[in-house]
N, C-alpha and C positions, 0 to 999 in steps of 0.2 A: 504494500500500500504506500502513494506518496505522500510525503508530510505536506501539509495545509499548507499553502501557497499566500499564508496572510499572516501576521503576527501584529498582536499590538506590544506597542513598549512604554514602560511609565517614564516622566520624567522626574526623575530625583533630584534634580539643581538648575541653577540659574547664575549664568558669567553675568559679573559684572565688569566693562573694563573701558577702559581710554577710549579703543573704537567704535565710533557711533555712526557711522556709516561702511560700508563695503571696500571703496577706493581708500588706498591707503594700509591696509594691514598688510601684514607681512604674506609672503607666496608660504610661507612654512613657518610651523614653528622655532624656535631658540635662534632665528637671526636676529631679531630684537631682543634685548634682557634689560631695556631703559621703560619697558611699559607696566604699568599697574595692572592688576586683574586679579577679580576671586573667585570663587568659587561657590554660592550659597544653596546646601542644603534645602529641600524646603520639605514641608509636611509627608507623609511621614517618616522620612528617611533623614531629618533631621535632628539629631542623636549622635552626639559625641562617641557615641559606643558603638557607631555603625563606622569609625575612622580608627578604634583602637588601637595602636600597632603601627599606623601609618607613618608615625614620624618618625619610623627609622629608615624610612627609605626616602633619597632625593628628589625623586620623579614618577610623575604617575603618567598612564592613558589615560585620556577624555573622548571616551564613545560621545559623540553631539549630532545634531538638528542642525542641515544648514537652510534653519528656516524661513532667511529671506530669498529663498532661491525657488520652495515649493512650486508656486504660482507659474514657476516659465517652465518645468518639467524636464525630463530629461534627455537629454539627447546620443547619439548611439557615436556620434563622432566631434572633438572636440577639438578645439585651437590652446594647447597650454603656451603660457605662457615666456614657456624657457625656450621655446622655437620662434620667439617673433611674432607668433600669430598667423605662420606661415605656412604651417604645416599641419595638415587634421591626425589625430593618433585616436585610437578606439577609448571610449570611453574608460570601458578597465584596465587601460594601459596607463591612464592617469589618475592624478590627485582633482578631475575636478569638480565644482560643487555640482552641477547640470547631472546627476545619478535619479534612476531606476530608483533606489530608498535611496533619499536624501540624509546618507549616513557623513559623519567627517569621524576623523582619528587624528589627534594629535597629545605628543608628551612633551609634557611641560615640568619644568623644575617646581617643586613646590615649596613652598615658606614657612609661615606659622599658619596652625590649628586651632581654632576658638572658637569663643559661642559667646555671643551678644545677646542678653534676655533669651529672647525662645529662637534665636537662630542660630546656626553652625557654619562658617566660615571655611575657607581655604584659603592662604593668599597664593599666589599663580606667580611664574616668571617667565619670560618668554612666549607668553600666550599667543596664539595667532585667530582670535577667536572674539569676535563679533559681540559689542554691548546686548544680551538680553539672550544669548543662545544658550537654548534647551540643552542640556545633559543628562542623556539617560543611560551611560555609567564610567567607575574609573576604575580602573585597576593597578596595581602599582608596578612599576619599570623595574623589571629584572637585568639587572648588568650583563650575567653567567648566560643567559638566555635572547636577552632583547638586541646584544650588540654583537652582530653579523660583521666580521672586521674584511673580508672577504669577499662582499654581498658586490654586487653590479648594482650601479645608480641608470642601468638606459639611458635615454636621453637626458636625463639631469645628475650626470654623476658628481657635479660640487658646486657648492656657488658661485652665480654670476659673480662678474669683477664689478665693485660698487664704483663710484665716481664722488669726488671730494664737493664739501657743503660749506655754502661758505652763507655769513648770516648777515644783513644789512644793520647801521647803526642802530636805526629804529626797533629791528629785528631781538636784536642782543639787547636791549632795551626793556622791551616787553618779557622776555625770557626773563629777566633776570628780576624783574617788576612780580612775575607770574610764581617764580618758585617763592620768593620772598611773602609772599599771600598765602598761598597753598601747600608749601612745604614739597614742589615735585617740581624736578628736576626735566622739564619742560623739554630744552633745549638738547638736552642727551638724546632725549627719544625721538624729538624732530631728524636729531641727522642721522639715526639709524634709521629710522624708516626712506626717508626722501636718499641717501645714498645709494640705495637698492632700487631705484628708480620704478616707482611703482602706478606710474603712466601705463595707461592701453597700449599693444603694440603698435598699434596706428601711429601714435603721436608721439612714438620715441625718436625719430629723425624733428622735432618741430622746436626749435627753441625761440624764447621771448616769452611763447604762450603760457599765461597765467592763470596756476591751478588752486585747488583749495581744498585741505585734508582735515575732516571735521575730529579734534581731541578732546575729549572730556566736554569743557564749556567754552571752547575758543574753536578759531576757524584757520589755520596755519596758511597763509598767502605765499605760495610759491613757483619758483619758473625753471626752465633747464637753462643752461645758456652753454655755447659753444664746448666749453673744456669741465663745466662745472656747475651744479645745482644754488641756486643762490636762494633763501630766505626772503623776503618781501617785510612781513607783519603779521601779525595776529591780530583777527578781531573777533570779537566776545560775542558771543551768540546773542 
């Protein structure tokens, strides 16, 4: 007999983090380690006794929803991103969100453990994972087991070469206005994300053009220019 062709999944948590739009996060996780993100628990798997043990290991997986993708469905052939956009590879040849189950997988470093009143926390490192997305589970990253040192990367066997960020007076300005307020180091996480150049492949030959990568409660204004990504301003939502 075959098994049921349908499964439901609960979800047990909810990311909070810096990304509040799509454009802009990281292609993967642990390129960035300047972003905030946690983890919350929520009913009923909210229980410090459901994390027991956890803190002795550095890194979990995050089975997640990439549920602002639902809506477009998915597609059987895909443009990733590390080819330019130039070349289609089969869906399950790739990482991308456009899937049959709108499943994601990513391990992320994890930080401290808590519980605020009636909630359970995670703090996150390196997150590549979207403000508000579903988590329906994690398990924790086995070194002896998870890390393949031999393993074939196909078409993305390391990462792209990033290109140097340079920040305008005004730029460094509001960074430094912005940690001084909020105690986050604003400015770190602007050039790891925009050095990895996280433009459409369409627009990556286009410079001058000015973009806008929404973080927490600001709107990062920036452009590519000939040899090097330059900073603009931040403005506040």
């Amino acid at each position: 007999m075959l098994p049921s062709n349908s499964f439901s999944l609960s979800t047990i948590g909810i990311i909070h983090s810096c990304y509040k739009e799509k454009f802009g996060i990281p292609k993967q996780p642990g390129l960035v380690d300047g972003d905030t993100a946690r983890l919350e628990l929520i009913p009923p798997y909210n229980r410090l006794d459901t994390l027991d043990g956890l803190n002795e290991f550095s890194h979990i997986w995050i089975h997640f929803i990439f549920h602002a993708c639902i809506k477009e469905g998915w597609k059987a052939k895909v443009r990733p991103p590390r080819l330019g956009g130039n070349k289609k590879l089969g869906v399950f040849a790739t990482r991308a969100t456009h899937r049959p189950n709108p499943i994601g997988l990513s391990v992320v470093k994890i930080g401290r453990i808590y519980q605020e009143g009636k909630k359970v926390f995670i703090d996150l490192h390196g997150a590549d994972l979207l403000d508000g997305t579903p988590v329906v589970d994690i398990k924790p990253y086995l070194p002896y087991a998870d890390n393949i040192t031999d393993a074939k990367g196909g078409f993305a066997p390391q990462p792209t070469q990033t290109r140097s960020v340079r920040f305008s007076d005004i730029a460094k300005y509001q960074c430094d206005s912005y940690q001084n307020l909020h105690n986050k180091d604003i400015s770190t996480l602007i050039k790891q994300i925009i050095e990895q150049d996280p433009r459409p492949a369409y627009l990556s030959n286009q410079v001058d053009r000015e973009h806008g990568i929404k973080l927490w409660d600001v709107n990062v204004r920036w452009c590519a220019r000939s040899d090097h990504f330059e900073i603009l301003r931040i403005e506040h939502e």
